[in-house]
Every structure is written in structure tokens, then in C-alpha cells.
LUMVEXPA-170705 format. One record per residue (C-alpha): z, y, x; residue number from 1; residue in one letter. Coordinates in nm, 4 decimals, m for minus. Last residue first. Layout:
<sites>
SITE          w          v          u   roza   tifi
SITE          Z          Y          X    NUM      A
...
</sites>
This chain:
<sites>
SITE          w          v          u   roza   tifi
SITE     0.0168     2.2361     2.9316     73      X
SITE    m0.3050     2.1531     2.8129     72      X
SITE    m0.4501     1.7754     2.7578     71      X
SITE    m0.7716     1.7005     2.6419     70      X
SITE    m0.9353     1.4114     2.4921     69      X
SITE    m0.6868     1.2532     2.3859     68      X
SITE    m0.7910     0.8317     2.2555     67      X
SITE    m0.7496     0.7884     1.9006     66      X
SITE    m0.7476     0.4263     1.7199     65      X
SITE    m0.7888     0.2991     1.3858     64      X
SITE    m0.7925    m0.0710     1.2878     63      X
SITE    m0.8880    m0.1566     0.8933     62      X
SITE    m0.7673    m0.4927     0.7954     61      X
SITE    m0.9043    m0.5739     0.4474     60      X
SITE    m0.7169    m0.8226     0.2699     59      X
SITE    m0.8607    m1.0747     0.0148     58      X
SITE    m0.6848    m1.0952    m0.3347     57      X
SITE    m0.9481    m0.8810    m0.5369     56      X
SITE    m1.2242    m1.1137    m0.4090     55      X
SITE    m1.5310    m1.0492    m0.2069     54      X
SITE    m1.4399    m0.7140    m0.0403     53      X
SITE    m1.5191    m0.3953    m0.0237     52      X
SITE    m1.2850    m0.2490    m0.2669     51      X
SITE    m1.3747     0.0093    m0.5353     50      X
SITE    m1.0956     0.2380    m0.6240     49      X
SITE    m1.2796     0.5143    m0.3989     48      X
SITE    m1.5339     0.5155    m0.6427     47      X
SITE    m1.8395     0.6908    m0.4352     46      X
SITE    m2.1276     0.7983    m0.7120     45      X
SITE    m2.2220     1.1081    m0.4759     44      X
SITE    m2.1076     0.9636    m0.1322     43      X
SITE    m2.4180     0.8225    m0.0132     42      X
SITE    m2.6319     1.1253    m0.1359     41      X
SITE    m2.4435     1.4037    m0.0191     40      X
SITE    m2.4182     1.2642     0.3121     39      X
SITE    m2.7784     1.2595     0.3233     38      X
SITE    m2.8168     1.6433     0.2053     37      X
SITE    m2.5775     1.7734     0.3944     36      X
SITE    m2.7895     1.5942     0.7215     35      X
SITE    m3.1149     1.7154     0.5735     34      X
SITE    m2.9838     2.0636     0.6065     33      X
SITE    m2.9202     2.2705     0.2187     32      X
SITE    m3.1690     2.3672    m0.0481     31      X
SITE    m3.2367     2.0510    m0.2237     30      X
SITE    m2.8857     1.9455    m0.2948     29      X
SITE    m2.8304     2.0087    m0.7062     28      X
SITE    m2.4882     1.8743    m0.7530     27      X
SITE    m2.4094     1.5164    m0.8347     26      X
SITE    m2.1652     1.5206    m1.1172     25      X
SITE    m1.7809     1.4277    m1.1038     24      X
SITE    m1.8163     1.5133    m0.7265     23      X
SITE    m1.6980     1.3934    m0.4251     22      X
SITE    m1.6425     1.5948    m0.1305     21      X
SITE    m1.8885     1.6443     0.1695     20      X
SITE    m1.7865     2.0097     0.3182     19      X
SITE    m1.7830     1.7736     0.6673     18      X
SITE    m1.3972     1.9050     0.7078     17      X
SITE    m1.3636     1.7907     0.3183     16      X
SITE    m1.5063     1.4385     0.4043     15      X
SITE    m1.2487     1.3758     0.6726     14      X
SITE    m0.9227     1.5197     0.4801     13      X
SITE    m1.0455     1.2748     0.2190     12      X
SITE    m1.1076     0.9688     0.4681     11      X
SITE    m0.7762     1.0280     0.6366     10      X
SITE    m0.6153     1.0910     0.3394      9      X
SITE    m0.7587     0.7442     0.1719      8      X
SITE    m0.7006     0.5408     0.4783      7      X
SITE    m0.2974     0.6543     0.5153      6      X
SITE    m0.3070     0.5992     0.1042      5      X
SITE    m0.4626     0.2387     0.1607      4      X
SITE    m0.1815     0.1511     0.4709      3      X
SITE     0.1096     0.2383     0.2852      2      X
SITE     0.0000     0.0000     0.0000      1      X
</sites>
């Protein structure tokens, strides 16, 4: 349970940083970059509450690392 809501904000606060959130209705995306565009497109219909996954009762394990890039002291 912990882990799902950790994925979900990550994935939300991700998404909102790319100006990609997800819309009750697909908005009109012809006049913005191709890359707006695509991401647009994949995540229009996106159900979050939609597991990928064969059954209902199989886990997903979803690893996550971050490596610093920069240090200042």
C-alpha cells in the first residue's frame, strides 16, 4: 500500500514538472512541440487504478534508485 502511493506521487509530481497531467477530456494538442504532443497522447485515457499485471493478486515490484549528481558544500 505504502509503496503504490510513494509510485503514484512520484509519477504525479513527475508528469506535472513535464506540464503532462491527466485530463477528464483530451484537450485540443495541435499547436504545441511534437514531444507535448506525444506525451499528451499516451497519457490522455491513463487510469492510474489500472494495474499492469495479469491477475489482481500478482505483485508488481517496482525498484527505484538515485545516484547525486552534484555535490556543493
Amino acid at each position: 500500500m505504502y509503496r503504490t502511493l510513494v509510485f503514484r506521487v512520484f509519477v504525479t509530481i513527475f508528469l506535472a514538472s513535464q506540464g503532462c497531467l491527466c485530463y477528464l477530456g483530451c484537450k485540443d494538442i495541435s499547436s504545441v512541440s511534437p514531444e507535448l504532443r506525444l506525451k499528451r497522447h499516451l497519457f490522455c485515457d491513463y487510469d492510474p487504478d489500472i494495474r499492469p499485471s495479469k491477475s489482481a493478486k500478482d505483485t508488481l515490484n517496482i525498484t527505484i534508485v538515485f545516484y547525486p549528481v552534484s555535490v556543493e558544500m
